[in-house]
N, C-alpha and C positions, 0 to 999 in steps of 0.2 A: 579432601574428598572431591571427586568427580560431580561437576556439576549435570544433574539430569535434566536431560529438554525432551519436550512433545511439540516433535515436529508436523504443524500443522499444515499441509501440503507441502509432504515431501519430492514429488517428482516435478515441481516448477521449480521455475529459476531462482528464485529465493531459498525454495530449499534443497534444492542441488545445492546453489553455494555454501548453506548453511555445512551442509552433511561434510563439505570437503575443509570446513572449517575441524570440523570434527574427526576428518580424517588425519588432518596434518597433526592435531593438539590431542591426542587419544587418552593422557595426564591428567586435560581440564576436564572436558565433555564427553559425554555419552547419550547418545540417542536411547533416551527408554521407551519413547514411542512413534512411533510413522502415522502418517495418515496421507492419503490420496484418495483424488474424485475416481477416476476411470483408466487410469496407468498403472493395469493389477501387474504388466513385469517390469513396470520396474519398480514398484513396492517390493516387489519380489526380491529383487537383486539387491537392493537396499538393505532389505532386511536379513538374506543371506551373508553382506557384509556386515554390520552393523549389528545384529545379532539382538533387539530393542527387545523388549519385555512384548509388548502391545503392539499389532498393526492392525489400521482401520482401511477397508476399502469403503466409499463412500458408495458404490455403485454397486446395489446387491447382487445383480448379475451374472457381475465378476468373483464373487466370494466363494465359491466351490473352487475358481483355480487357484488362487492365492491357498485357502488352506492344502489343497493338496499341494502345493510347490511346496509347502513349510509343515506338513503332516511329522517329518523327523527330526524336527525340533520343539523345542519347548515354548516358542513363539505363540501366544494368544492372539487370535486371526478374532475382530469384528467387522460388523458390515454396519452402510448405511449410514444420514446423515446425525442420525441421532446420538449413534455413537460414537462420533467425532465431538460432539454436544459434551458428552458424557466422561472422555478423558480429559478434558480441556482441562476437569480441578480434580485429575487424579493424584493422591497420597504421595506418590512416589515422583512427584515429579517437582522441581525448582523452578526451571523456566520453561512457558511457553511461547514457542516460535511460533507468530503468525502470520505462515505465506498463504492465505487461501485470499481468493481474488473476490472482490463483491462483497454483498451483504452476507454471503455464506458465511463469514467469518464476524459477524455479529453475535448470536448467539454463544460460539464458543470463547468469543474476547468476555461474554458478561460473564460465563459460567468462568473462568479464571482470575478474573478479578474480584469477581464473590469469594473465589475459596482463598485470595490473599496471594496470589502466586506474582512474582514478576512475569510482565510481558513484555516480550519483546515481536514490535509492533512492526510488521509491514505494508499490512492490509488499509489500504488507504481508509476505504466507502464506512468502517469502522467509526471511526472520527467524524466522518462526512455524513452519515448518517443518523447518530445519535451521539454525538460527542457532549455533551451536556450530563447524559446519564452516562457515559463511560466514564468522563472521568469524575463525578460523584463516587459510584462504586468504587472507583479507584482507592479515592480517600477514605472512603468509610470503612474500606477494608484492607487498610495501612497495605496498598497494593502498587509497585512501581508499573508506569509504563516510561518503556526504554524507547527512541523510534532508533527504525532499522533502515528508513528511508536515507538516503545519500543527505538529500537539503536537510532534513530535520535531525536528522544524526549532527549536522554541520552546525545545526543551529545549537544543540543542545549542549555541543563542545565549547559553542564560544559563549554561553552563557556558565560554565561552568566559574565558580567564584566571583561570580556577579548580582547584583540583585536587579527584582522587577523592574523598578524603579529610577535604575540608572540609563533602562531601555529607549533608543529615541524612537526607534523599527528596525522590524527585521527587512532584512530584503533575500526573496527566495530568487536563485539562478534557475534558469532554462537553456536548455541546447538553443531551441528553435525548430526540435523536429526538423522532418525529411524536409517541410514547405517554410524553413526561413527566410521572407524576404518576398515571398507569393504574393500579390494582388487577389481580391476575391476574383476576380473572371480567371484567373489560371487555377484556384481550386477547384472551379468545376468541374474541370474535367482530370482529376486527379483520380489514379486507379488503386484498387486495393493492396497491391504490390507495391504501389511509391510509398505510398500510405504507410507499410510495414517494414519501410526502411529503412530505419532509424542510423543517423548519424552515427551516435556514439554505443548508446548501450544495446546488451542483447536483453530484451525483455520477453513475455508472453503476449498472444496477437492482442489482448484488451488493451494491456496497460501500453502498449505501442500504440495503437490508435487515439489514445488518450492525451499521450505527447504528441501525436502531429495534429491535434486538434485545443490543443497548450489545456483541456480539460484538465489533463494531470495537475497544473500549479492551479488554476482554481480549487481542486482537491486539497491542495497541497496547503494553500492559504488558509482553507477552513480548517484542516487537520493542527496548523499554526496555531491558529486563533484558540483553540481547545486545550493543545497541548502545552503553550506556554502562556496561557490566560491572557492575551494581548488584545485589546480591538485589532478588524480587520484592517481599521483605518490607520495603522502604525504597521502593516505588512503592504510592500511591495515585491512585483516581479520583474526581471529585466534577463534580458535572452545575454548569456554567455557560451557561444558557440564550443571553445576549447572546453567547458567542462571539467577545468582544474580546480574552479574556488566554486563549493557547491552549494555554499549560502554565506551570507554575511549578516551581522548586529551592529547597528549604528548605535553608538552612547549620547549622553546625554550632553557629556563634554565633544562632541565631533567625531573621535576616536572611533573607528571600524575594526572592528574584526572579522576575520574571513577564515574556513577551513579550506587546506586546498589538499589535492591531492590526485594520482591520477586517477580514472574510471576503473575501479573493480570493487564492485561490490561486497566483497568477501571483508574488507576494511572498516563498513560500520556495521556488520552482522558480527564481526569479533571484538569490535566495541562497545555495543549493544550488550553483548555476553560476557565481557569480562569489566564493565562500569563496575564501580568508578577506579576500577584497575586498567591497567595497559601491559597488554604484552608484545613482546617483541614478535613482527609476523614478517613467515616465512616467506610469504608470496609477496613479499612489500614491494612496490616500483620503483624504478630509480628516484630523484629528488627534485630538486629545483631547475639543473642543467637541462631536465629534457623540457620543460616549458619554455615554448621560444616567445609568447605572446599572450597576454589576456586584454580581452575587448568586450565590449558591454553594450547592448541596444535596447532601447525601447521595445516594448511590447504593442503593435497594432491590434488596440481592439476591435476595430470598426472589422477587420478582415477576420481576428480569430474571435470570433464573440464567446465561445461557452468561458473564459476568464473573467468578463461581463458580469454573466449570469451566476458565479460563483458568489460573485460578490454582493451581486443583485439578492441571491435566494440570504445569505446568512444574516442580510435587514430584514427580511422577510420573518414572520411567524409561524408556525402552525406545520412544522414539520417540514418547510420546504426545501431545507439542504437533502431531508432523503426523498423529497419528490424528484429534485434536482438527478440527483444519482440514480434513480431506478428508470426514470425518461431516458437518459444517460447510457446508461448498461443495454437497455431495451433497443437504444438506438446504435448504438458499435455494434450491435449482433443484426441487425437488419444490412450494416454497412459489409459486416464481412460477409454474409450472405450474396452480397450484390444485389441487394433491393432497395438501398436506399444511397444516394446520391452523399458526398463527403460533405459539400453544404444544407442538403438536408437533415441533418443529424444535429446541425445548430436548430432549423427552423423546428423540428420534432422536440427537442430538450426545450426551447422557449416557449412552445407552446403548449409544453405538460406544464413546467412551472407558471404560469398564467392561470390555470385551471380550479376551479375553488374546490377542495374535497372536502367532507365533513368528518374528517379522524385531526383531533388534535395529540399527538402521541405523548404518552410520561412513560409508557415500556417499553419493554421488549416489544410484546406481541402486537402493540400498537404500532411500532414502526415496520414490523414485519406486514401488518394488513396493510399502511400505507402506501409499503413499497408494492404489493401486489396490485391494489387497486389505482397505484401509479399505471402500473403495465398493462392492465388492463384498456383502461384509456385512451396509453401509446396505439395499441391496436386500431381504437378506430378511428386513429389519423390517417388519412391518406397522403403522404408526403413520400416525393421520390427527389 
């Protein structure tokens, strides 16, 4: 039987690649459900091909043209965020895909892991924001999470037939973003265009601002920390430019392992989907001949501080990984605006998490008010 997924932001990059995973393999997988924020054609198109049971547009707005693009099919058109909320532990569905960017995708990672579902995880700020109670529910309700992340796909491969215990640390890779090798005086004056230039991969503008500000592996570290129960203090980061080994595990005996591979996404999203099976993939890149070189750097915190601050909030108490993230989010959307300077979005993030608020979260809605009245805060910074 055809495994069904609810694709949870289908028209970004994750879940483009997802869909064309599903396009190649039409055997394994079926899209039983779409969901998008504000890309009502190309929900559209998606679901003209793909022909899914359920599509949500998140933005009610747009929900009179979607349902009349799809009026002559049998396609169920919802709107809004709620009911994105709402299919996440629909009946019909095996695995949910999680491409939604942000804490948007909180809510419907808890509502899929209540109802037992596997998830297959991409959504960083998920982990980084209440990782604690994500993966409780997880376990309470014998619920897998897969990650769909490159490093954390990498990691999860090479801990496969290993135990906790044998672990010495993981070590997460980095490109090094657009600025590897910058001095803090040459970030300054660094524009929103370099900024979204990413070396290797093609992402969406957040999660690219995230890599050239190595925010991402701070993410990435805490999302570790959660996902394979490790202290932070047995996870390190080190800049590998080529991008072939996308994470490595130190053992207890010396022994390293490493996943390598080249950059295309489509490789842990169909590993993700078809764990703990493998299948042979169409799109696969040549082997080990085209790697002429791998090289490994240190990470300058002094210049990229928000890796610092990841590390800094996860000592910290009282909900500060999602104060950390919502300063965070608040602060890339001031930068791609062009109101906030590329080193001001460290000074803004450090001095939201500095800040004492009186929400200790154990929920949901608790970390959702935190994250709000994180942003609120943000606001009345004056920082350029």
């Amino acid at each position: 039987m055809r495994q069904k997924l609810a694709i949870l932001g289908s028209t970004g990059s994750i879940g483009l690649q997802t869909l064309d995973v599903c396009r190649k393999y039409p055997q394994y997988f079926q899209a039983e459900i779409l969901t998008a924020g504000k890309n009502a054609q190309e929900l559209v198109k998606q679901a003209l091909e793909f022909n899914p049971n359920i599509v949500v547009i998140a933005d009610e707005s747009k929900y009179s043209f979607v349902a009349d693009a799809l009026k002559n099919t049998d396609i169920k058109v919802f709107c809004g965020y709620k009911s994105i909320v709402e299919v996440a532990d629909a009946e019909s569905v095996d695995t949910v895909v999680l491409a939604l960017v942000g804490i948007a995708g909180l809510e419907p990672a808890f509502a899929a892991l209540k109802a037992g579902k596997k998830l297959a995880l991409a959504n960083k700020e998920v982990l980084v924001v209440a990782g604690e109670l994500i993966v409780k529910t997880a376990i309470e309700n014998k619920a897998s999470i897969i990650p769909i992340d490159s490093e954390h796909s990498a990691i999860f491969q090479c801990l496969q037939g290993e135990t906790l215990q044998s672990v010495e640390k993981i070590i997460l890779t980095a490109s090094g973003g657009p600025f590897r090798g910058f001095e803090k005086d040459r970030l300054k004056q660094v524009t929103i265009r370099q900024a979204l230039s990413h070396p290797v991969w093609d992402m969406g503008n957040k999660i690219t601002i995230d890599s050239a500000t190595l925010m991402n592996k701070g993410f990435e570290m805490i999302e570790a920390r959660w996902l394979f129960d490790i202290s932070s203090k047995k996870i390190d980061v080190v800049v590998h430019p080529q991008s072939i080994i996308h994470s490595m595990v130190q053992f207890v005996d010396g022994s390293i392992k490493a996943q390598m591979s080249l950059p295309d996404m489509r490789l842990p999203i169909l590993y993700a989907l078809t764990w703990p099976d493998r299948i042979a993939a169409s799109f696969k890149p040549n082997g080990i001949g085209d790697i002429c070189s791998l090289t490994f750097e240190k990470v300058n915190t002094d210049v990229f501080r928000h890796l610092s601050l990841a590390y800094q909030a996860l000592q910290m108490s009282g909900g500060a990984t999602c104060i950390l993230n919502a300063a965070n989010e608040f602060a890339v959307e001031l930068f791609l605006q062009d109101k906030i300077s590329f080193l001001g979005m460290q000074t803004l993030t450090e001095k939201a998490l500095s800040k004492s608020f009186d929400i200790n979260p154990t929920c949901v809605a608790d970390y959702i008010m935190l994250d709000k009245e994180t942003r609120e805060y943000c606001k009345t910074l004056n920082i350029k």
